[in-house]
N, C-alpha and C positions, 0 to 999 in steps of 0.2 A: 814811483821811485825807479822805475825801470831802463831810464838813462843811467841813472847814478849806481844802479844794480850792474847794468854794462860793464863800467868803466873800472868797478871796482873787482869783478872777476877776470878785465882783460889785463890788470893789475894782480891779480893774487895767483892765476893761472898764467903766463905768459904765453905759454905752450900748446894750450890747449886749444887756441881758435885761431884761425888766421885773417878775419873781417870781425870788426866790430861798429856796429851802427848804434850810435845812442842818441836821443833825440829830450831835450830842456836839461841836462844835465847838470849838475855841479858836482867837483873834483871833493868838494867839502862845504857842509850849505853856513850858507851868510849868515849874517847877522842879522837881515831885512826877513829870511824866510822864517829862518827861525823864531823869529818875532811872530808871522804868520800862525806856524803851527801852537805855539804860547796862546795866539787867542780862541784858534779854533777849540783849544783842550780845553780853554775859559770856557768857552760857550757853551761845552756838553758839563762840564761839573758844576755850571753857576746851576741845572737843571736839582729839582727836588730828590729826585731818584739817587743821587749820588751821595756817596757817602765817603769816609776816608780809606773803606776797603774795598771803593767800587761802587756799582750801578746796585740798586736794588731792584730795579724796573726799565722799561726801556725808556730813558730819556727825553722825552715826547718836544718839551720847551727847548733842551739842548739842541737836539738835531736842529729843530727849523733854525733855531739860530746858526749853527753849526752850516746846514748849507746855506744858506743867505751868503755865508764867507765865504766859505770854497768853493760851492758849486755854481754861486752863480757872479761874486766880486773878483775874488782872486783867480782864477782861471780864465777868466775872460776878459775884454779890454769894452772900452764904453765904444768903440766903432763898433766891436763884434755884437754886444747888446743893442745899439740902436739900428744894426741888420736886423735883426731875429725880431725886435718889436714896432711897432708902428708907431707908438704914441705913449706918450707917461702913463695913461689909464689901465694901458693892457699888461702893465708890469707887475701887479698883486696877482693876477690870475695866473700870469707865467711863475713867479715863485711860491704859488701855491703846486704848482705843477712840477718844480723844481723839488719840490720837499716832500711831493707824493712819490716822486721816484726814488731819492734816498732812502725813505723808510721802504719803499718796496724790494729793493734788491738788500732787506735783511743786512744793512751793515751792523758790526757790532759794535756798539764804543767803547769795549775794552781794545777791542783789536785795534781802534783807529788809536785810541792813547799811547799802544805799543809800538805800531808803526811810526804814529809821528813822531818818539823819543829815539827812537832807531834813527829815522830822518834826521833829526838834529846832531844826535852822532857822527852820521859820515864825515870820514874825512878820509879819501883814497892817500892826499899828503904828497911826500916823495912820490910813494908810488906809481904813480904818473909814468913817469920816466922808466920803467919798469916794463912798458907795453910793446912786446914786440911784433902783433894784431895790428893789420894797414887800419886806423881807425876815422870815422865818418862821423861827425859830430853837428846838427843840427838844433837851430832854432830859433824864436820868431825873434823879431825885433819889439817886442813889449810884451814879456810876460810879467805878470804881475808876483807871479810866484817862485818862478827860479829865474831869478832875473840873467836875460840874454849875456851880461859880460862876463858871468861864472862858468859860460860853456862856451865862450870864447877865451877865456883864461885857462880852462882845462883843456883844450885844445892846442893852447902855446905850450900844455907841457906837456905833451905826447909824441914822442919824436914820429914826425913824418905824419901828423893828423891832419885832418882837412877839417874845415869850419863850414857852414852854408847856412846863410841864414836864410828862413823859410818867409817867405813873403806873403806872409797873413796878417791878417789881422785879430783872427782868434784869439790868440794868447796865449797861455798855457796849452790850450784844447786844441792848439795848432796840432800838436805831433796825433791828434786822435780827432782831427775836424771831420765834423760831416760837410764841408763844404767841397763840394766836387775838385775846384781848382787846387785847393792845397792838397788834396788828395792823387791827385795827376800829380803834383807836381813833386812830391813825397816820392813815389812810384818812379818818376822818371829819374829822380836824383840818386834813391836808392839803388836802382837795378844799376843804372852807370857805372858806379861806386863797384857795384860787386861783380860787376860780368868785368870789371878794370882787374878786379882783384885774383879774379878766377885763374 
């Protein structure tokens, strides 16, 4: 949410920053995302562990189901996944590998359930127009999860914003690819932006 985090402090603080860079943002998330995050919280509470006060356990069936969606459908596009694997076969091993790393960096799924009802909340609104921070607004042309015309739209309402779409094909993962070229190219767009703004 750290596009959306941007935009909503270059909105609540006017004063306080004079560049703001946000990258997959939305002004206020959709209806499409919001949909997303409704199934992700499905997928951790359809697990045993859950109850109506919460996790009793950690979530084991949730999670993998949990990232199957986010970590490895919705943030990525099927160009960026048929880069990354060679062939249909090798796709169990990599989402076994995908859902080793989720449970490894200890996420909690209370914290994800809070976050993502926060997520749905946003809506910076008016505020927009509120931004007096020269603002840089980036993002790919297919993300599956904060879909590109929401941070094209929050863009048209930021007086004086710039738009750039990022020329990947990652997806969401664009604004945090490990692929070299979006990475350069991230680097070259940003520093432009701010040695303009300096």
């Amino acid at each position: 949410m750290g596009g959306m985090q941007a935009l909503q402090w270059a909105a609540s603080h006017p004063r306080f920053m004079h560049s703001v860079v946000a990258m997959t943002p939305m002004a206020r998330t959709s209806p499409w995302a919001a949909l997303v995050t409704q199934t992700a919280r499905a997928c951790l509470m359809a697990d045993p562990a859950w109850s109506d006060d919460g996790f009793d356990a950690v979530p084991e069936r949730g999670w993998r189901a949990y990232a199957g969606l986010m970590n490895a459908l919705m943030t990525r596009t099927p160009a960026a996944i048929g880069r990354l694997l060679p062939d249909a076969s090798s796709a169990a091993s990599w989402f076994d590998d995908v859902v080793a790393n989720v449970r490894a960096n200890d996420f909690d799924a209370h914290d994800y359930l809070y976050q993502s009802w926060a997520y749905d909340a946003h809506d910076v609104g008016a505020g927009l127009g509120a931004i007096l921070a020269r603002t840089l607004i980036l993002a790919p042309p297919l993300d599956l999860f904060n879909p590109a015309e929401c941070a094209r739209e929050a863009a048209e309402g930021i007086p004086g914003a710039r738009f750039v779409e990022i020329p990947s094909i990652q997806g969401h993962q664009a604004a945090t690819s490990m692929a070299s070229e979006d990475a350069a190219f991230l680097n070259r767009t940003i520093t432009k932006f701010l040695e303009e703004t300096a």
